[in-house]
Steps between C-alpha positions, in 0.01 A plus 500: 500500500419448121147391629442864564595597166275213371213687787529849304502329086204265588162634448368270785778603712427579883438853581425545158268359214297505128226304676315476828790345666571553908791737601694411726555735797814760512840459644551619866837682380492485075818725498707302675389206374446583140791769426839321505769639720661849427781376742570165331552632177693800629252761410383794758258440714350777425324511129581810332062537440316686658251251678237737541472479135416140489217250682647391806317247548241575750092487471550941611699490138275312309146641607716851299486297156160607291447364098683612235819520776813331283692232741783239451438160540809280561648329221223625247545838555251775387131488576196746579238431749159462323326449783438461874245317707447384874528134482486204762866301490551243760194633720604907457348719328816691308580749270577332163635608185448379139795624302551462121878426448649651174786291427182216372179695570427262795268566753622389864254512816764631809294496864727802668567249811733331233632815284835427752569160444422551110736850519278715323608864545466869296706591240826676587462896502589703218795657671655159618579435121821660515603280807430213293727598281746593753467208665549296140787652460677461843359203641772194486381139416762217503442311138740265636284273711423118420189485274302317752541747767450816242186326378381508830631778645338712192179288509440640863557854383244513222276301737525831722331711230669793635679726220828532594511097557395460142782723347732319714423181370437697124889648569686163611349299197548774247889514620518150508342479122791716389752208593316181392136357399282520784261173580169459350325604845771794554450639139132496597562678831701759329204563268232475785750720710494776268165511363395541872708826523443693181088433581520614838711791458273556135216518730671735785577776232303490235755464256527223163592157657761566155662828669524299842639205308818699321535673874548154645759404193702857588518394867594117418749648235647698769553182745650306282781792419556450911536191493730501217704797607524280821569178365817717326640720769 
């Protein structure tokens, strides 16, 4: 699984590249495969977005993305298509999209056949910000799970690169910090975790990344009190 991680951080990676690197061709089912499972961590199956709001992962989807459209890439977040050109990948001729990524000002080259297995998708809409923050608030995370098993049950979810995944992961470390020192890699994942929600939700409504930021405090602020008022009663 971390492989896939290592797929979206490397600029060579398949589906995805810096270079004139081959991508490799798109997952017959990328959200079952790629999305870990609602049931198994005791989430509802059904995600409180509104899908029709995000790329679902078929060529009909992706042939409605023009330059200058905003999109999230998984695990870097933020990016804007620059351009888009008809290109030959493994003997088609596809629909191809050269995206400048703002977290390091990178330019990635995404053939749309792969945009699934990569997990590319639109920004959440502008009125699913308050869900976020809904779902923030309510969602439960257990913060008492081995390390191991955390590391890898959290590594999954930001490999998702779907929002309410990330503040999941962004909620059960932040709780966790409050008890003792996180790990090198989950103090890291904290930071990566949140910087991935105040610049998506930044970019959804306009707003400072600074006004998001103290939002995101309030709600975390607010969590903790539960889980206090919890731990006491």
């Amino acid at each position: 699984m971390e492989g896939v991680m290592a797929h979206l951080l490397s600029p060579g990676a398949t589906g995805a590249s810096v270079s004139n690197n081959s991508c490799g061709r798109a997952a017959t089912d990328p959200w079952d495969m790629h999305r870990p499972s609602r049931k198994r961590r005791g989430l509802p199956q059904n995600s409180w977005f509104d899908y029709k709001d995000r790329i679902d992962y078929n060529l009909w989807e992706m042939y409605s993305l023009k330059i200058g459209d905003k999109v999230i890439y998984p695990a870097q977040g933020l990016g804007v298509i620059e351009d888009i050109q008809e290109e030959t990948f493994n003997g088609q001729l596809v629909r191809t999209f050269y995206i400048r990524l703002k977290v390091n000002n990178t330019l990635v080259v995404i053939p749309s056949t792969s945009a699934a297995e990569i997990g590319l998708r639109r920004p959440v809409s502008q009125k699913n910000i308050n869900k976020l923050f809904q779902f923030l608030r309510k969602c439960s995370v257990d913060i008492s799970a081995d390390w191991k098993d955390r590391y890898k049950e959290n590594f999954d979810l930001m490999k998702s690169g779907q929002l309410e995944d990330v503040a999941l992961v962004y909620k059960m470390l932040f709780l966790l910090s409050q008890n003792k020192p996180l790990s090198f890699r989950e103090k890291k994942m904290l930071e990566k975790s949140r910087e991935l929600i105040i610049s998506e939700l930044a970019a959804a409504s306009g707003l400072n990344p600074d006004k998001i930021s103290a939002r995101l405090d309030q709600c975390l602020a607010g969590c903790l009190k539960d889980l206090k008022s919890g731990s006491a009663s």
